[in-house]
MARFISE-156391 format. One line per field, with one value per residue (C-alpha): chain; z, x, y; residue in one letter; residue number from 1. Coordinates in Angstrom, 3 decimals, m for minus. Layout:
BEGIN
kette: c(A,...)
c3: c(Z,...)
c1: c(X,...)
c2: c(Y,...)
rest: c(a,...)
nr: c(NUM,...)
***
This chain:
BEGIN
kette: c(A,A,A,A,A,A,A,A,A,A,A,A,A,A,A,A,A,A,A,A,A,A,A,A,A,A,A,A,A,A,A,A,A,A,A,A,A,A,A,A,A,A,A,A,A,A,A,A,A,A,A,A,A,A,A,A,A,A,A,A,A,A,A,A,A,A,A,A,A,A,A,A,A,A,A,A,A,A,A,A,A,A,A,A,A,A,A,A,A,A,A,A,A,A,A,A,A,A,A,A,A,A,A,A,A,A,A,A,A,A,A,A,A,A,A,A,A,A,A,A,A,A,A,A,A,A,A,A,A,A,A,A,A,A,A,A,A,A,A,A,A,A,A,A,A,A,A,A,A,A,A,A,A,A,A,A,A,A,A,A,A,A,A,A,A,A,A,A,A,A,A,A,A,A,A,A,A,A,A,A,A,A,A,A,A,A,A,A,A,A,A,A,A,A,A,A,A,A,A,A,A,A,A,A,A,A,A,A,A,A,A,A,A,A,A,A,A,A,A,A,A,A,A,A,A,A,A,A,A,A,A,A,A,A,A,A,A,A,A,A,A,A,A,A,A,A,A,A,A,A,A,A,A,A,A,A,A,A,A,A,A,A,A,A,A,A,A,A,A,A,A,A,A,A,A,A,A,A,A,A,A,A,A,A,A,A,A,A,A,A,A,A,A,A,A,A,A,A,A,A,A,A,A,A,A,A,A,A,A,A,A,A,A,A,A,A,A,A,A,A,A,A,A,A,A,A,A,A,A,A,A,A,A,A,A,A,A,A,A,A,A,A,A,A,A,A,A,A,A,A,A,A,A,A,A,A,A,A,A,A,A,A,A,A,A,A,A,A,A,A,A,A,A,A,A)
c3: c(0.000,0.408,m2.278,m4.319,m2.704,m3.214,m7.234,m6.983,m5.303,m7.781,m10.778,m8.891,m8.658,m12.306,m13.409,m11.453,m12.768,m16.261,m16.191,m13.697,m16.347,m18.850,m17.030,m16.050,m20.002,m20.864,m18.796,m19.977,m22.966,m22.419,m20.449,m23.687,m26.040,m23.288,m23.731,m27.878,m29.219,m30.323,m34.092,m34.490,m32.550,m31.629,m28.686,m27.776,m26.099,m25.239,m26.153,m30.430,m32.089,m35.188,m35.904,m36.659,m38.481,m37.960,m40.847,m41.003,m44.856,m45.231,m42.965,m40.549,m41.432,m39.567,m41.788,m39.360,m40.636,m39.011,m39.589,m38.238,m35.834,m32.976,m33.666,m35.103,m32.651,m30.271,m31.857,m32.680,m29.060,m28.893,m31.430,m29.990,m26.130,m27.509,m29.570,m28.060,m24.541,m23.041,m25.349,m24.591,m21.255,m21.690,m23.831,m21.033,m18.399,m19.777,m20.336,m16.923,m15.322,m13.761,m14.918,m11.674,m11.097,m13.546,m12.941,m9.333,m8.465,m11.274,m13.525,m10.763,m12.185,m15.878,m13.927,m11.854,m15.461,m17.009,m14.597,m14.719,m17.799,m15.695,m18.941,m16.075,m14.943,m17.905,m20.054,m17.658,m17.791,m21.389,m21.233,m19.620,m22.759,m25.225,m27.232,m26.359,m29.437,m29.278,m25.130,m26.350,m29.059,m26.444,m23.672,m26.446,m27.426,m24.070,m23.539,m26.767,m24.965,m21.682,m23.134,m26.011,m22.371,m20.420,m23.374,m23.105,m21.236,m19.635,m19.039,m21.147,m20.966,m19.491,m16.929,m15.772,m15.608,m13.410,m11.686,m11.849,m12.808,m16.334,m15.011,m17.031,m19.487,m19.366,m22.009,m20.190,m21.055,m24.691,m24.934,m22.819,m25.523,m27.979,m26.233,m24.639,m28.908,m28.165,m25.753,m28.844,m31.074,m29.342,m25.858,m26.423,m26.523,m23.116,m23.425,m26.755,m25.371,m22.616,m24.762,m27.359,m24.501,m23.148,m26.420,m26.983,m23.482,m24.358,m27.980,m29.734,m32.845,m35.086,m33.829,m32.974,m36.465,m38.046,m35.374,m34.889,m38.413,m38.873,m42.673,m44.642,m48.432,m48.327,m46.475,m49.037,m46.988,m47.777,m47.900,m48.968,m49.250,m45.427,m44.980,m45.302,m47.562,m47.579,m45.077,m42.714,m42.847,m40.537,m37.275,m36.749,m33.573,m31.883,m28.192,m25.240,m24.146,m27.918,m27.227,m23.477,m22.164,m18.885,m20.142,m21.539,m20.450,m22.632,m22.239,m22.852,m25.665,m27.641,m27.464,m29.539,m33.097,m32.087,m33.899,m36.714,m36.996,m37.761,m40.180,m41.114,m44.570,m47.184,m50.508,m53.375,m57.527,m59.296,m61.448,m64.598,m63.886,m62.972,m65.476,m63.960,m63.793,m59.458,m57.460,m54.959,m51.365,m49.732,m46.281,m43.265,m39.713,m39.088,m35.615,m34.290,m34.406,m31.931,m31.301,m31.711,m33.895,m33.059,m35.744,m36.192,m39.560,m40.749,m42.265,m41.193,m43.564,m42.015,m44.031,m44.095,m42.822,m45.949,m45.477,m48.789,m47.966,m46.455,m46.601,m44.909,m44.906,m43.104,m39.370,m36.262,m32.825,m30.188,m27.510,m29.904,m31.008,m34.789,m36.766,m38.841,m38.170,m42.376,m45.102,m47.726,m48.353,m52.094,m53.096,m50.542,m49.050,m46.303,m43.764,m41.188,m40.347,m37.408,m37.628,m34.992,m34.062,m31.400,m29.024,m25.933,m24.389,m20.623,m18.360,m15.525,m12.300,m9.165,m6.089,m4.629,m1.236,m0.484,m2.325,m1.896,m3.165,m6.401,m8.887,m11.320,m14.878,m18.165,m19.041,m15.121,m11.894,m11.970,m8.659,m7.624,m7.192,m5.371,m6.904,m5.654,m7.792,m7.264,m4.372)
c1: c(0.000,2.607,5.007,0.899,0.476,4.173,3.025,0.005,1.807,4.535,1.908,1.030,3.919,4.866,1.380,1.524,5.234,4.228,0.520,1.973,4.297,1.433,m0.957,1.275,2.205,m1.294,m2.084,0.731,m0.308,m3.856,m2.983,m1.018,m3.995,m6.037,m3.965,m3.864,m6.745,m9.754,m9.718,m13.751,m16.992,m18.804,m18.319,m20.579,m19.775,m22.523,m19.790,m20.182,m22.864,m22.886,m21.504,m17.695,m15.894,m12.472,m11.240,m7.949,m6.297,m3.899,m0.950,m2.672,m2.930,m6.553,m9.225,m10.851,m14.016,m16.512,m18.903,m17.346,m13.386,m14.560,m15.934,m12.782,m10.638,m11.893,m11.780,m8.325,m7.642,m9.571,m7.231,m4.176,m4.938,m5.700,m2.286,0.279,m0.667,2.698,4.245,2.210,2.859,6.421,5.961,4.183,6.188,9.766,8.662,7.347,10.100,7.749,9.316,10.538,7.267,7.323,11.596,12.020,15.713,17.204,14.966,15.046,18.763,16.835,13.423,15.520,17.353,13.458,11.716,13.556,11.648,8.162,6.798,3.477,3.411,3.417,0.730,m1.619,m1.224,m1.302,m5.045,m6.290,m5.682,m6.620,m9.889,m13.024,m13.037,m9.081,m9.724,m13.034,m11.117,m8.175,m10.749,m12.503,m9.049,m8.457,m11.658,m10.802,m7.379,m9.103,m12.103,m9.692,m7.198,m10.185,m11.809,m8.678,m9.323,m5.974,m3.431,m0.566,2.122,4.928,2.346,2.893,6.079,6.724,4.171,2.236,m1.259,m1.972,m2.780,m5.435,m4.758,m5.580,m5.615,m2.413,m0.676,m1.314,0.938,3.549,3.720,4.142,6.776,8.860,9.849,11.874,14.560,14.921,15.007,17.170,18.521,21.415,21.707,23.456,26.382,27.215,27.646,29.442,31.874,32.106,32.773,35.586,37.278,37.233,38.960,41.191,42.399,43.978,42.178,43.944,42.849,39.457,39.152,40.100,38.236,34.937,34.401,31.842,31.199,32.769,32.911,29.963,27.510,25.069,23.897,21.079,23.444,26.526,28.091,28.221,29.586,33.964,33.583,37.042,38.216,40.349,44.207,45.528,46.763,50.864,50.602,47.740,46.169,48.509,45.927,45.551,46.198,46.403,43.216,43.630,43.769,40.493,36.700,36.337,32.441,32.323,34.222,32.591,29.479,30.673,29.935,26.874,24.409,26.845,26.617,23.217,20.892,16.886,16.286,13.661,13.157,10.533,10.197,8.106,5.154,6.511,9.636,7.695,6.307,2.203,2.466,1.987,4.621,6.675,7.776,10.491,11.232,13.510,13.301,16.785,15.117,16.422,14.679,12.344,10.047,6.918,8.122,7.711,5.091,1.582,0.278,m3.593,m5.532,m8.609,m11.664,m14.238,m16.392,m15.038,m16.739,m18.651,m19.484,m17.363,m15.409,m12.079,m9.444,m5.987,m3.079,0.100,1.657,0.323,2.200,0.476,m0.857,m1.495,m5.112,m5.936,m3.813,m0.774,2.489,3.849,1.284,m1.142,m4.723,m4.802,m3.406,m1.033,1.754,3.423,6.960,8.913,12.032,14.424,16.015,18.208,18.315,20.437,17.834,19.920,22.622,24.357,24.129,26.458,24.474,25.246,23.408,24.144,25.615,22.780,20.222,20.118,16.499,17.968,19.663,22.377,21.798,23.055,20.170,19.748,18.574,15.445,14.011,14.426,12.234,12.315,10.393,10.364,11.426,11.128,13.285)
c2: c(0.000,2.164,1.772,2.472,5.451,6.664,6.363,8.078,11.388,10.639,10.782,13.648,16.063,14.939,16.183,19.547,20.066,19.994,21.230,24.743,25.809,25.372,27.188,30.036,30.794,30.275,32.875,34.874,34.659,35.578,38.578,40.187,38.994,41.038,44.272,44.045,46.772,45.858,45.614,44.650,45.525,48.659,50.859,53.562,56.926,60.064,62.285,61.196,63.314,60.777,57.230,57.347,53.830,53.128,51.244,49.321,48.419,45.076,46.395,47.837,51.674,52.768,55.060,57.122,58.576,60.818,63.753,66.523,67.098,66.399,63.088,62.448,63.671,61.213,58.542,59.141,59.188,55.937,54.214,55.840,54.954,51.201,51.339,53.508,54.427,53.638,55.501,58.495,57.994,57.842,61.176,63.140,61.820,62.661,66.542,66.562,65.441,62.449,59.423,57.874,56.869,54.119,53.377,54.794,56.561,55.380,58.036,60.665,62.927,63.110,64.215,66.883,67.772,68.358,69.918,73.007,73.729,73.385,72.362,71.215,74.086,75.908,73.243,74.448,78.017,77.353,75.875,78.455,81.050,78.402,79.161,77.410,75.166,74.371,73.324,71.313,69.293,68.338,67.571,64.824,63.769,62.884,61.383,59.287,58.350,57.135,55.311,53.572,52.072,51.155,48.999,46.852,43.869,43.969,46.938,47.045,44.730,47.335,48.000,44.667,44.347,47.725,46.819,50.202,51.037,53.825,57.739,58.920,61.303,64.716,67.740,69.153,65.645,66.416,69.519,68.002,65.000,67.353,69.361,66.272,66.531,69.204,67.264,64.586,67.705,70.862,69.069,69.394,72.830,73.128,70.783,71.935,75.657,74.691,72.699,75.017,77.616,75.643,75.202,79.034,79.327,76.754,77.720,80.410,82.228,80.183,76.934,78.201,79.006,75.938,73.353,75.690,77.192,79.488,77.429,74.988,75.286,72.542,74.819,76.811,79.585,82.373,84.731,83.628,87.198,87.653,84.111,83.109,79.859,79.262,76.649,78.043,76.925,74.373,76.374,76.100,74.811,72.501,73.001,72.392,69.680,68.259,64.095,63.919,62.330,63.921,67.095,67.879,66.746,64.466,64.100,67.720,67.931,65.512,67.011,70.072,68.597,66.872,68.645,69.376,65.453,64.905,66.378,66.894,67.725,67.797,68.750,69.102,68.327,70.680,68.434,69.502,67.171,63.955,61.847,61.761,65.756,65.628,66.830,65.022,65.782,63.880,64.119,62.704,63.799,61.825,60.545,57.671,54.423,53.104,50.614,51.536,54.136,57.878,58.156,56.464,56.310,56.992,58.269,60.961,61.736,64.543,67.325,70.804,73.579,74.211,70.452,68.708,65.935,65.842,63.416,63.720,60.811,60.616,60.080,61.487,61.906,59.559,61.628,64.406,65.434,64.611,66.562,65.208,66.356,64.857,63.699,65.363,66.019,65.275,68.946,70.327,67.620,69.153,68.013,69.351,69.868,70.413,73.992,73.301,76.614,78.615,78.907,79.093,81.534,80.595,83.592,83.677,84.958,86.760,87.658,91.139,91.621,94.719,93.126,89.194,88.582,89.638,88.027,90.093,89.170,90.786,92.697,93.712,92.969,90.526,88.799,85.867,83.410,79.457,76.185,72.858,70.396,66.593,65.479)
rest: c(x,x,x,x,x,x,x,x,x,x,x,x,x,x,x,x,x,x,x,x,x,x,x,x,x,x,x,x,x,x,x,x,x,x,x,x,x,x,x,x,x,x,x,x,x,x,x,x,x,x,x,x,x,x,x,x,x,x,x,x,x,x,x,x,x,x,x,x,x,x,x,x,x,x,x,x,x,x,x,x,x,x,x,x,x,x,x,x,x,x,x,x,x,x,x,x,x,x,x,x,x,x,x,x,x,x,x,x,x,x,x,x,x,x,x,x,x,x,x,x,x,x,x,x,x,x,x,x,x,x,x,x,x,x,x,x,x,x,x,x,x,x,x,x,x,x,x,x,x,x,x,x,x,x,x,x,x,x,x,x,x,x,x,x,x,x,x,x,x,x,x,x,x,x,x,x,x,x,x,x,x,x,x,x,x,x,x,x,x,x,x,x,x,x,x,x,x,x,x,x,x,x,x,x,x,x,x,x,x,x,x,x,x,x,x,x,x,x,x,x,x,x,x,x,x,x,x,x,x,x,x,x,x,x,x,x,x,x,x,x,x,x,x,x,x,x,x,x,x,x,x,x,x,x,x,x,x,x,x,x,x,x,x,x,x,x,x,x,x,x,x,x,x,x,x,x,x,x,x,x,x,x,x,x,x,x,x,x,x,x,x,x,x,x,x,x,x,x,x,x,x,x,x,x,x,x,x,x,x,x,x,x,x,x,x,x,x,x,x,x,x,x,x,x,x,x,x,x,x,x,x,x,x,x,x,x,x,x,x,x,x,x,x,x,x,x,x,x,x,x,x,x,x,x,x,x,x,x,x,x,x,x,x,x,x,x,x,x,x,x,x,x,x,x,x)
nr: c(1,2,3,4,5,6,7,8,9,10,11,12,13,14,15,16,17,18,19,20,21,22,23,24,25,26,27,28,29,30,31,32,33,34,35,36,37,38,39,40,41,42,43,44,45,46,47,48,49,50,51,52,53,54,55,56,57,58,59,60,61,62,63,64,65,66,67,68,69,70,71,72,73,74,75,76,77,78,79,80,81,82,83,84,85,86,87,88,89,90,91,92,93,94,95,96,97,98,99,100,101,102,103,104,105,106,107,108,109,110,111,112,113,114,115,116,117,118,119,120,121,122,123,124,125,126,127,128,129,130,131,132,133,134,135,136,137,138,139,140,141,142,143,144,145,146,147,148,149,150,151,152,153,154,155,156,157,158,159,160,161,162,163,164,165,166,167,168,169,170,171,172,173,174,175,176,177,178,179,180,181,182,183,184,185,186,187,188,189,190,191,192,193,194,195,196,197,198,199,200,201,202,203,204,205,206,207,208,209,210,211,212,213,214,215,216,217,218,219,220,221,222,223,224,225,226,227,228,229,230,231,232,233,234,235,236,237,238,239,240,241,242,243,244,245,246,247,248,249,250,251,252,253,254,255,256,257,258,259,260,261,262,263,264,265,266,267,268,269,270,271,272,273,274,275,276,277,278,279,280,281,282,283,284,285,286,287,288,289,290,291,292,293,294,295,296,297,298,299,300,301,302,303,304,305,306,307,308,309,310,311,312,313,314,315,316,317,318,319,320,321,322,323,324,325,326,327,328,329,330,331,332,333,334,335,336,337,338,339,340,341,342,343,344,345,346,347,348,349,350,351,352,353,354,355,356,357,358,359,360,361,362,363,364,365,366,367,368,369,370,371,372,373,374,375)
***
């Protein structure tokens, strides 16, 4: 009886050793399926004055069609809370400086770096001088957005795995998405300056010349006139510091020809010089790769306001309302660019001995004032 019963438990634990592992990716698995939008079915909403179909073409691309922007816009936030939502998230977070709350103190020196800009702080103020119909089309996005991530029948997958539960989204959260673009696009303005500025306390003219040109016989400028083409001759001597790693930051340093290292171009052929008579418009954002990409692709069809049909194609930013950032409407194709523009100048400061609630700047005296950033 006992050497039976020994079997039986033995049957047992081998049953339980290979069913658990089963069970545990079958739920797994069911869990993703859960968070994966909805591709058929209906949903209703009170906020939709008319029906609106989403319509999806062999790879995926969506259709949305509706009878006026509004309806539109919120179902664009439906598809894009469904799709993208962690994405968005990571979006908002980054130009709100809020991202240890998803990665704890590891994220907590690029929150402190971001929320100097108070880009919050400031998305709100910005609401408040919106127009009524601007305010009422980010308030449906967000609606869209919210609606779209409950109708999942599980959270997204990185939710599970940091073990945190999806803030809804608000209107603020759509201007922060669109300005957490500008740390992928002008960042870097800061090190650069401070590199280039310790190079030009580091060189003579010569070498400043010849290793920070103002142009290169490859630039075209507008106004080539006011502009030295001609490359500047090799200096006769080379920096004090020029192959001793010790000598210069190196971190700093490298961070001078960043942006002259990248690019985001565009450019245009007139119809006459294609062979179907339309023109073409070629663009590349040079962004780096990610997955899910930076764009979303679709396509939006709405009457205008003198009610004839409307039909735009291209790529939208998740957790921005409907509008698209690169595509056409069947007689204007439009792109962007990054200008990479010199939007930044370092201002040494200085408090005054008689007046220490001020601060000395260039311009003048300005007051000073104290925020709290995250701790």
């Amino acid at each position: 009886m006992r050497q039976r019963g020994w079997r039986v438990w033995g049957r047992r634990v081998l049953v339980g050793a290979v069913a658990l592992p089963v069970l545990v990716a079958g739920g797994a698995w069911m869990t993703l399926r859960g968070s994966l939008p909805e591709l058929d079915g209906q949903h209703r909403s009170p906020l939709l004055s008319a029906p609106v179909t989403v319509e999806r073409d062999d790879n995926g691309v969506p259709t949305i069609s509706g009878s006026n922007r509004l309806d539109v816009g919120y179902a664009t936030g439906f598809v894009h809370g469904q799709e993208r939502f962690f994405q968005m998230d990571l979006l908002r977070r980054s130009a709100a400086g809020e991202l240890a709350e998803l990665f704890g103190a590891k994220a907590l020196p690029l929150d402190r770096a971001h929320r100097q800009h108070r880009f919050r702080a400031r998305a709100e103020q910005v609401l408040q001088h919106l127009t009524p119909a601007e305010r009422t089309m980010l308030e449906r996005y967000a609606a869209g957005i919210n609606d779209g991530l409950n109708a999942l029948r599980a959270r997204p997958f990185e939710y599970l795995l940091s073990q945190t539960t999806p803030r809804p989204w608000t209107p603020a959260d759509s201007l922060l998405a669109m300005w957490a673009m500008y740390f992928d696009l002008q960042g870097n303005q800061e090190p650069r300056e401070l590199s280039r500025g310790w190079l030009a306390a580091h060189l003579d003219p010569a070498q400043l010349a010849f290793l920070l040109p103002e142009a290169t016989a490859w630039d075209t400028p507008l106004d080539a006139s006011a502009v030295e083409l001609a490359p500047s001759p090799i200096p006769p001597t080379a920096p004090a510091w020029w192959g001793r790693k010790e000598a210069a930051p190196a971190r700093q340093v490298a961070g001078v020809a960043f942006t002259d290292a990248v690019g985001s171009n565009n450019y245009a052929i007139a119809g006459t010089r294609t062979t179907h008579g339309g023109a073409i418009v070629s663009d590349d954002m040079h962004l780096g790769l990610q997955l899910p990409n930076t764009w979303y692709r679709l396509a939006l069809r709405f009457p205008d306001a003198q009610g004839r049909p409307r039909r735009v194609v291209g790529v939208s930013l998740p957790g921005t309302p409907p509008a698209v950032i690169v595509g056409s409407n069947g007689h204007v194709a439009w792109a962007f660019t990054n200008s990479y523009a010199d939007t930044l100048d370092l201002v040494r400061l200085a408090t005054g001995v008689s007046q220490p609630a001020g601060v000395r700047t260039w311009p003048g005296r300005r007051p000073s004032r104290t925020r709290r950033r995250c701790s």
